[in-house]
C-alpha positions in Angstrom: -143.9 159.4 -75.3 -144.7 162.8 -75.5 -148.7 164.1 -76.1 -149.2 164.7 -79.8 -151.0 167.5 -81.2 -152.3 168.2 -84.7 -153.2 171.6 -86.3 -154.5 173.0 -89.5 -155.1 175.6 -91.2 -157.4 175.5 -93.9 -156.0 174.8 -97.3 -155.9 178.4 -99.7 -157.5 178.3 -103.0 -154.6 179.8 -105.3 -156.3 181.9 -107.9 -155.1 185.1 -106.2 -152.6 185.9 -103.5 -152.7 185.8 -100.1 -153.8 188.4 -98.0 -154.9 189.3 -94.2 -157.2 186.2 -94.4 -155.0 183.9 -95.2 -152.2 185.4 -92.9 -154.7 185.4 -89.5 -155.8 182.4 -89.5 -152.2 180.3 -90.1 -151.0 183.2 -87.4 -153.4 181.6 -85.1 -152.6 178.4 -85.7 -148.6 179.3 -85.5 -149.6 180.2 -82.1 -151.4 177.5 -80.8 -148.9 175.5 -82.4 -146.3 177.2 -80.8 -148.4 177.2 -77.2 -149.1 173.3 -77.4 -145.2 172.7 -78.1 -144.4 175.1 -74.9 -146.5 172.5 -73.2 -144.3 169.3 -74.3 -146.1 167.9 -76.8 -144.8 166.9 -80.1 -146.6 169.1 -82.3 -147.5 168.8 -86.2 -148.7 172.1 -88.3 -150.2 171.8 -91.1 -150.9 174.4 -93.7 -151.0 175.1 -97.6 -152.9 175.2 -100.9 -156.0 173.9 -102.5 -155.5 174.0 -106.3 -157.8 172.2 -108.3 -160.4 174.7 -108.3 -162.2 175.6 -111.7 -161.1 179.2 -110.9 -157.6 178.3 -111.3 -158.0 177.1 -115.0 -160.5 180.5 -115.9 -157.6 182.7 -113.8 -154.8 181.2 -115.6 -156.1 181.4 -118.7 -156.9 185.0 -118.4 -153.0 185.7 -117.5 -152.4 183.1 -120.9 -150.4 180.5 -118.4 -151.6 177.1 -118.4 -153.4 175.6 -114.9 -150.0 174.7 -113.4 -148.1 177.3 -113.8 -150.8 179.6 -112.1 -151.0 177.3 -109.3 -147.0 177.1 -109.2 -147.0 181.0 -109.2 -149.3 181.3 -106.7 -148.2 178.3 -104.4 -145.2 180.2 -104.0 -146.4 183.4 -103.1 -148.2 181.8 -99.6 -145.0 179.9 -99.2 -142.8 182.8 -99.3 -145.4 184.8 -97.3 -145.5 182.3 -94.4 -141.6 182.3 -94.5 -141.4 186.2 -94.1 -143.8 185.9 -91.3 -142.3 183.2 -89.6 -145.0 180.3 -89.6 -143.5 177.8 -87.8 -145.6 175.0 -90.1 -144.4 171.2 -90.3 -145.4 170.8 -93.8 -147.1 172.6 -97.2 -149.2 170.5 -98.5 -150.8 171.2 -102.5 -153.1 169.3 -103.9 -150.9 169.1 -107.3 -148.6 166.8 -105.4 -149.0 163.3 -105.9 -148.4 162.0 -102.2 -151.9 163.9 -101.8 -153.4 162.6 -105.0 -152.5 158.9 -104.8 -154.2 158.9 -101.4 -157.6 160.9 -102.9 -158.1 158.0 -104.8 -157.6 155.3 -102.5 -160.4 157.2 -100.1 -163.1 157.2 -102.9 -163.0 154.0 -104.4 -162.8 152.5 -100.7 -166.4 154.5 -100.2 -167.4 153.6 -103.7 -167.3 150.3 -103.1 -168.8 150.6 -99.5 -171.7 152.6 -101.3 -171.2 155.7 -99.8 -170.0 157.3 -103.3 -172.3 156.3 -105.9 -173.6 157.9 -109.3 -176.7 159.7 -109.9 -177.9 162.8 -111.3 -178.4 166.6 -109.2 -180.0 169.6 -109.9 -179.6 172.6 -107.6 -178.5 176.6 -107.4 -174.6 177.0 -108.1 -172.6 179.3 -106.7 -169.4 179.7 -109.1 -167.4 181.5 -107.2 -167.8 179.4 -104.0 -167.9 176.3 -106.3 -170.4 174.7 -104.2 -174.6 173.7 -104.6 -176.6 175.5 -102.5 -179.8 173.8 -100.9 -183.0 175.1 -102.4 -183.9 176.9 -99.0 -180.9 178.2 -98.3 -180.7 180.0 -102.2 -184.3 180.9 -101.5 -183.1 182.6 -98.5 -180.4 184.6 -100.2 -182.4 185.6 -102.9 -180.7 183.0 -105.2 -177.6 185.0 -104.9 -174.1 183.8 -103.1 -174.2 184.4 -99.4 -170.5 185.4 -100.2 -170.5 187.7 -103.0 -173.5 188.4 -103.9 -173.6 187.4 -107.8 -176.8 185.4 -108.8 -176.7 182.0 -108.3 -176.6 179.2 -111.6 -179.6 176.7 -111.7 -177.8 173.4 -112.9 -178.5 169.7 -113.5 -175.6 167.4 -114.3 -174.8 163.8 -113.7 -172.6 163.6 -110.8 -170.9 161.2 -108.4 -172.7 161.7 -104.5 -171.2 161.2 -101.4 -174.4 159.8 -99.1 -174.3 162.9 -96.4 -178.1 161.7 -95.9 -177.1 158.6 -94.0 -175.2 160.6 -91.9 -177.6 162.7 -89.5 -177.6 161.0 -86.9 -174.0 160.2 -86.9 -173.3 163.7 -86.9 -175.9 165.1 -84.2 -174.8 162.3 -82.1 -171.6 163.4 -82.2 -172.3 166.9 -81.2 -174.0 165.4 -78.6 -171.4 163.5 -77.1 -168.5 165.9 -77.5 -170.0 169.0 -76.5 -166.5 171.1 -77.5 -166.2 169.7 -80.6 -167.4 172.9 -82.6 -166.1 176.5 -81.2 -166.7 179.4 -80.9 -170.0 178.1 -78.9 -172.6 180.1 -80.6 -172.3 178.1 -84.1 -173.5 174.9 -82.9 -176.9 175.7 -82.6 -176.6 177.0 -86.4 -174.7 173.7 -87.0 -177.3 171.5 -85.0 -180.1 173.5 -87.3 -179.1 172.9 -90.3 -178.4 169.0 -89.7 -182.1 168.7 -88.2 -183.3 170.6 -91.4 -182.4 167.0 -93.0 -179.1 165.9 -95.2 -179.6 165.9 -98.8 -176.6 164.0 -100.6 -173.7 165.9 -101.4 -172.1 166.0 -105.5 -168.5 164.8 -105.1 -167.8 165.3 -108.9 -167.6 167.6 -111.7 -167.4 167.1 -115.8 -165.6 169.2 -117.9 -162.6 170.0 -116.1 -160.5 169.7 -118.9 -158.5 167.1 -116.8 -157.8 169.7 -114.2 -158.1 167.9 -110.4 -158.0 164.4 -110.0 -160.3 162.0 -111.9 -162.9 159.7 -110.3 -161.6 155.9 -109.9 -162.1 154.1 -113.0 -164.0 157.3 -114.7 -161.8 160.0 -116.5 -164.9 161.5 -117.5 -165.8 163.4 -113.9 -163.2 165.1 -111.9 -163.4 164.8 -108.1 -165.1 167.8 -106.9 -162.6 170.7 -105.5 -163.6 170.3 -101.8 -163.9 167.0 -101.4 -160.4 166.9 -102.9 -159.5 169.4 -100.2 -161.0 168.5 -96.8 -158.6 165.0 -97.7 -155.5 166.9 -97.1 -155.7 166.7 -93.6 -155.2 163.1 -93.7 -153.2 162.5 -96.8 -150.4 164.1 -95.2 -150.5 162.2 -92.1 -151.4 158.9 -93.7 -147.8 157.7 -93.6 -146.2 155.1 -91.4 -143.9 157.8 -89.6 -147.1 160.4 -89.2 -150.3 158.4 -88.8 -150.3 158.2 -85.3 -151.2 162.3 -85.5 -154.4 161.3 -86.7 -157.4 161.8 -85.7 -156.8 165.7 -86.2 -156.8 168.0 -83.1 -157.9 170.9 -84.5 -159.1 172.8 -87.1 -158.8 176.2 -87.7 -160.5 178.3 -90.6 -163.3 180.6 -91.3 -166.6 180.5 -90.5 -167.5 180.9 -93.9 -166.3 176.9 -94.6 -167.4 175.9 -91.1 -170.6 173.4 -93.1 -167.7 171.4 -95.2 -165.8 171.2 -91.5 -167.9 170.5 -89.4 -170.4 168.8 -91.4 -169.6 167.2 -94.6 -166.0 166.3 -93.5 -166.9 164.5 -90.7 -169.6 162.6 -92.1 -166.7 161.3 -94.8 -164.4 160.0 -92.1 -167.1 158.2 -90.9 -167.6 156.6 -94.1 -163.9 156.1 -94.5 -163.8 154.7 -91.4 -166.3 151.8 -92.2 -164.5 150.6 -94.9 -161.8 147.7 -94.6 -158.3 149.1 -93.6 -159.1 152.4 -92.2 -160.8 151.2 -89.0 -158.2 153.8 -87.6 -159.9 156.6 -89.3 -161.5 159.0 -86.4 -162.8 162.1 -86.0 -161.3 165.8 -84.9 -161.5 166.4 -82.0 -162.4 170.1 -82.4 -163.3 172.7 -85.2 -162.6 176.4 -84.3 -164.5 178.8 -87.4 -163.1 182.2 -86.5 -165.3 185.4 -88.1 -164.0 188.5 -90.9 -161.7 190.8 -90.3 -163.8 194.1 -91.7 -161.7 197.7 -92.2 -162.4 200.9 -90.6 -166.0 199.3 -89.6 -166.4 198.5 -93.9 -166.2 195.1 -95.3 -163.2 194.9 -96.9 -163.4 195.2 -100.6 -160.5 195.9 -103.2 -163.0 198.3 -105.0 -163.3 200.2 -102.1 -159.5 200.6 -101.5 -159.3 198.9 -98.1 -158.3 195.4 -98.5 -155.4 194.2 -96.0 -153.2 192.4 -98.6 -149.8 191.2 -98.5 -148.0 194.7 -99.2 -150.4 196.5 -96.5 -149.4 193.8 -94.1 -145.5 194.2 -94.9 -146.2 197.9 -94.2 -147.2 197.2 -90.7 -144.2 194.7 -90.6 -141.4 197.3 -91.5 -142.7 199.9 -89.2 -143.9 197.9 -86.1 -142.4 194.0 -86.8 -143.3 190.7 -87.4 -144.2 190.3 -83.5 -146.7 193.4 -83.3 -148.4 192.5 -86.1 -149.2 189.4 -84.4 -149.6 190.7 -81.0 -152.7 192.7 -83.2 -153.6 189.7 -84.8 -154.0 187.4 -81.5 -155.3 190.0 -79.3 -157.7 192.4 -81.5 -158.7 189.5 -84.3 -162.1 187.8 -84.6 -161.2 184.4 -83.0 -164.9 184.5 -81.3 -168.5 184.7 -82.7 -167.7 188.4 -84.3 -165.8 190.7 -86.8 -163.5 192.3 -85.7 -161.9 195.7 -87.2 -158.7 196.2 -88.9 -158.0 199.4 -88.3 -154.5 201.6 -88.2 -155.7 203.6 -85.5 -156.6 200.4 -82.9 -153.3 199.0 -83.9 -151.1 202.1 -83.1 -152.9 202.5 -80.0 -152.5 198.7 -79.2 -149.2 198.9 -80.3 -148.0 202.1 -78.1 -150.0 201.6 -74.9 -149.4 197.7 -74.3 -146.5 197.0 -75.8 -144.0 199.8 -75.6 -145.4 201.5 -72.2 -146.0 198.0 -70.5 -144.8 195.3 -72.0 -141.8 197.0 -73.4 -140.9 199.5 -71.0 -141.3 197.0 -67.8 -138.9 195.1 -69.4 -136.3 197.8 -69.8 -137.1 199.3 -66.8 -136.1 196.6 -64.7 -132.7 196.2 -66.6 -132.2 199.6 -66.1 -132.3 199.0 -62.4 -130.5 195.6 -62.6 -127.3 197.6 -64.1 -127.4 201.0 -62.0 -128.2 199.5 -58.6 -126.4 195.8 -59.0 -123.9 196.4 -61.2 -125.6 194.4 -64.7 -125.6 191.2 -62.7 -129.1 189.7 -61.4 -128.5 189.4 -58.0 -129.1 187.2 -54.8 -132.2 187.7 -53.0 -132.3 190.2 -50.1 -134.6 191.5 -47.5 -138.3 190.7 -47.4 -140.3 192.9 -49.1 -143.9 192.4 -48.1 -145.5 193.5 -51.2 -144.3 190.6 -52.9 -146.6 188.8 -52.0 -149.6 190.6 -54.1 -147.6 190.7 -57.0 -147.1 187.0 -56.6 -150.6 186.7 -56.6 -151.6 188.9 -59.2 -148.8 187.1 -61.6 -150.7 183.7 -60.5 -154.1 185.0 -61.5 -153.1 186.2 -64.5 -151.3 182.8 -65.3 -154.5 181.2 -64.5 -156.5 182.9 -66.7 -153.9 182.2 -69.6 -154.1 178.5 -69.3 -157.7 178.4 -70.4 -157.9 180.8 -72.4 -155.1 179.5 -74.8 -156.6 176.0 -74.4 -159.9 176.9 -75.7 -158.5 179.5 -78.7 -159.7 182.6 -76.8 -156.7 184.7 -77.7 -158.2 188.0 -77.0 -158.4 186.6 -73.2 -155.2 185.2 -73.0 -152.9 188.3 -74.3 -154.8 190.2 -72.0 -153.8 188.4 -69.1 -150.3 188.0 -70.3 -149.7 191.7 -70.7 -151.8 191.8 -66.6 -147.9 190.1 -65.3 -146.4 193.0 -66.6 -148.9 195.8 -65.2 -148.8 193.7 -62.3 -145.1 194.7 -62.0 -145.3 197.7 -62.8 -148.0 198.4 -59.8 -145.2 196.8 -57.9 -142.5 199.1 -58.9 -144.7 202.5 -58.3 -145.4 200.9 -54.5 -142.0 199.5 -53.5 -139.9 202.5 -55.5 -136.7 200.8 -56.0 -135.5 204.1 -57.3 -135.9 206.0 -54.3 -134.8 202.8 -52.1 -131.3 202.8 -53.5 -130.4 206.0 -52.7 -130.3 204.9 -48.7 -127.4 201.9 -48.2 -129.3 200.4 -45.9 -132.0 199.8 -48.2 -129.8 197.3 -50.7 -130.9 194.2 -49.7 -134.9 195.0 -50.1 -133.7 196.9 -53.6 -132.2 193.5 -54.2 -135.3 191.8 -53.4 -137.7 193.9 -55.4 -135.7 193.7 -58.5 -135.4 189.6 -57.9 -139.3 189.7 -57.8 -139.8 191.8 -61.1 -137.3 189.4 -62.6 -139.4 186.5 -62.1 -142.2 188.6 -63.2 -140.6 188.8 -66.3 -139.4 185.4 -66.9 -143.5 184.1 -66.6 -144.7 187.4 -69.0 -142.0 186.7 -71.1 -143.0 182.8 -71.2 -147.2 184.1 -71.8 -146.2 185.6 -74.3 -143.9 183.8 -76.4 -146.4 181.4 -78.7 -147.6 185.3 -79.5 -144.8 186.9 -80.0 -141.5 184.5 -80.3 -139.2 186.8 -81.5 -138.8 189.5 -79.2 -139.8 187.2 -76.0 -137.0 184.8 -76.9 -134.8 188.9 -77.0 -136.0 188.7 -73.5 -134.6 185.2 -72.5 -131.1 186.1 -74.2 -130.8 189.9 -72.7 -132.1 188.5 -69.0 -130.4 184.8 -69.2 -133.4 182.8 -68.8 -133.5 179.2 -70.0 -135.0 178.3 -73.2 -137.9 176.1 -73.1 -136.8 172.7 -73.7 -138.8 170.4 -76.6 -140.6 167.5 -74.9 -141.2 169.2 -71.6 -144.1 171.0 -70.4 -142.7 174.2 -69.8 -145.6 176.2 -69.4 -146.9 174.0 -66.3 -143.0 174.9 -65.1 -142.9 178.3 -65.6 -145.7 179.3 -62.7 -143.4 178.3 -60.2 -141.7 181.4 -58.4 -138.0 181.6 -57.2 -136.8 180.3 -60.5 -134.0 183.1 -61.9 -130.3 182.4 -61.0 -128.5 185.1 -59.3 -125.3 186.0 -61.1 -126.4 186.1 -64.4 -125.3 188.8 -66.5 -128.4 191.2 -67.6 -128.2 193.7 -70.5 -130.9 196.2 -71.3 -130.0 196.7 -74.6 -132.6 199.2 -77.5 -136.1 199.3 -76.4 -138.0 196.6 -76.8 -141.3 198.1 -78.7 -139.8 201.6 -79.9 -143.5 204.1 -79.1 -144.3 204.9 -82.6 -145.1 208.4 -83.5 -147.4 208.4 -86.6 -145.9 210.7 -89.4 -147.0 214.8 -89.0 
């Protein structure tokens, strides 16, 4: 039985449409996904949309369309997006659907009658357009404005169902504790770990006046179950099935660091209340949250006032003119998958685009087709004589391999392009110190010609193999013009790839149109 592996994205709130946001982080977890299948395991990716916000009711009123048929309109739009882009996701979940609903309500009124939900009244600083209470200090802190947008904060007092988050400090810092990885990038535990120490105050799970918007609290139509409490249950209502519950507990999370308190906090103190309560004993943790930062533009926050917002027809733009694979060669290698922002910017991805991909990545693998049908008539051929250089370019493809592995593992994406694009380099150094070129111009020289070009080939079969969670497309171009073997599901063919001496001689090899065309920016 094959290693499973369970990824997320978070859930997007459908009172506008998707943009860069929403497109990096389900491109990240496309490619882990995509990584952890190359390894064998029998992968489950999860994305979609969170829709019973009270945004969605003021939004769809505004555009005089009721509640569902905003969320409909916009549901679609991530769907289709995702499609274009070629998200390789298991399932959509929305939050409209009643698979996901049914299941909500199962969850509270287990931890209502365990005591962990109970009613009482709150009074705290609201922040509408986060839909979320803010502790006194932390409003204090921000000037009693939103830490996300800046607009003043609402002093409110309602009476509202809690979910008992105090009882759950210890729990929680334990936890830490004992899985030391179970919060990356590294540098936001300690802001984590803070916060908890700070002390839990309980956490509203409810809201009135939704004008039956969301789904209501068990045995009391009069409160609506609070949007994010609704949400972080998606992870498990889709998996809460006989043919997917053995997914569970989650693998990973991915989202922004903005949500990274719900995540890593308030979520996992709800499974563990869920978990005390009779029939899901099976109930566990994730086993890891990775909060990713902001993408900012041309070293500005991103702002649709200011006319630099990445959104879906920007991102098509790069799409028509570059492809789906460079924009997520950009994505993986440039984004802010660590501790900080990263910038969008068209000049970065150009230079990206032109220096790694079409003069290395790109032209090494032309280059050695080139060669392949001048010097051995279009057929890979049998090795020759021994070339003693080999053996550095062996171990330089090794190194860089070795690097890969870990830094895929532990989401570090920047690290791990970097030393997939290092096999190509590699061979390219090889090339400029061997010069096949100049070697097949002497007869006598065929056999180490032979040789050399066997050598790049394997070269190119482990870049190739780096690089295809990042860029499926045009890596799986290179297994079909260079007749390498598709990775087969349930085997680990990453471990297999780092083995030398694997290409068959005889096989047919066609260079075919560049790879990465260089782009020249309009005069």
């Amino acid at each position: 039985m094959p290693e499973r592996f369970y990824v997320t994205t978070p859930i997007y709130y459908v009172n506008d449409r998707p943009h860069i946001g929403h497109v990096y982080t389900t491109t990240v977890a496309d490619i882990v996904a995509r990584y952890e299948r190359l390894r064998g395991k029998e992968v489950f990716f999860l994305t979609g949309t969170d829709e019973h916000a009270a945004k969605v009711v003021d939004s769809a009123e505004a555009h005089d369309m009721t509640a569902q048929e905003w969320a409909d309109r916009n549901a679609a739009q991530f769907q289709k997006a995702f499609e274009d882009l070629g998200m390789s996701h298991d399932d959509f979940i929305r939050t409209t659907e009643d698979r996901h609903k049914t299941r909500v309500l199962r969850y509270v009124q287990a931890m209502m009658e365990s005591g962990d939900v109970y009613l009482g009244e709150y009074e705290g600083w609201y922040d509408a357009g986060q839909e979320e209470y803010l502790p006194e200090n932390k409003a204090r802190e921000f000037e009693f404005k939103s830490p996300i947008n800046g607009k003043p904060l609402v002093k409110k007092s309602e009476k509202n169902y809690f979910f008992r988050l105090s009882g759950y400090s210890d729990g929680l810092l334990a936890h830490l504790d004992e899985h030391p990885d179970f919060l990356i990038p590294p540098a936001r535990k300690n802001e984590l770990i803070g916060r908890i120490e700070e002390g839990l105050n309980d956490v509203p799970i409810s809201r009135t006046g939704a004008d039956g918007w969301g789904i209501p609290m068990p045995g009391d139509e009069t409160h609506t179950i609070y949007v994010w409490i609704d949400a972080l249950f998606n992870y498990l209502t889709t998996v809460d099935t006989d043919d997917r519950r053995a997914f569970w507990p989650c693998t990973m999370h991915l989202l922004a660091k903005d949500i990274l308190w719900f995540h890593a906090a308030i979520w996992p103190a709800m499974l563990m209340a869920l978990g005390k309560c009779p029939g899901y004993e099976w109930v566990g943790l994730p086993g890891q949250v990775c909060a990713h930062s902001f993408w900012i533009a041309e070293g500005r926050k991103m702002s649709k006032s200011l006319g630099n917002f990445v959104d879906m027809e920007r991102i098509q733009d790069y799409v028509e003119r570059f492809g789906v694979d460079a924009l997520r060669y950009f994505l993986a290698g440039y984004g802010p998958v660590g501790a900080s922002d990263r910038d969008f910017a068209e000049a970065r991805f150009i230079e990206a685009y032109n220096k790694e991909l079409a003069n290395v990545v790109g032209n090494g693998v032309n280059r050695v087709a080139t060669m392949v049908g001048k010097y051995c008539d279009g057929t890979l051929p049998e090795p020759g004589d021994p070339v003693p250089e080999a053996e550095d370019l062996r171990t330089s493809v090794h190194a860089a391999y070795d690097r890969y592995v870990p830094a895929m593992d532990s989401v570090r994406l920047d690290q791990a392009v970097e030393a997939a694009v290092d096999v190509f380099r590699a061979m390219d150094v090889f090339i400029d110190r061997t010069q096949p070129f100049k070697r097949a111009k002497d007869p006598a020289e065929a056999g180490t010609v032979r040789t050399i070009l066997r050598e790049c080939t394997e070269a190119i079969r482990i870049g190739s193999t780096l690089l295809s969670p990042i860029m499926p497309e045009r890596m799986g171009e290179v297994w079909r013009r260079y007749g390498f073997a598709e990775p087969a599901p349930g085997v680990d063919s990453m471990a297999a790839a780092r083995a030398w001496s694997q290409v068959a001689g005889g096989t047919s090899v066609e260079k075919g149109d560049p790879l990465f065309a260089r782009y020249q920016p309009p005069a």
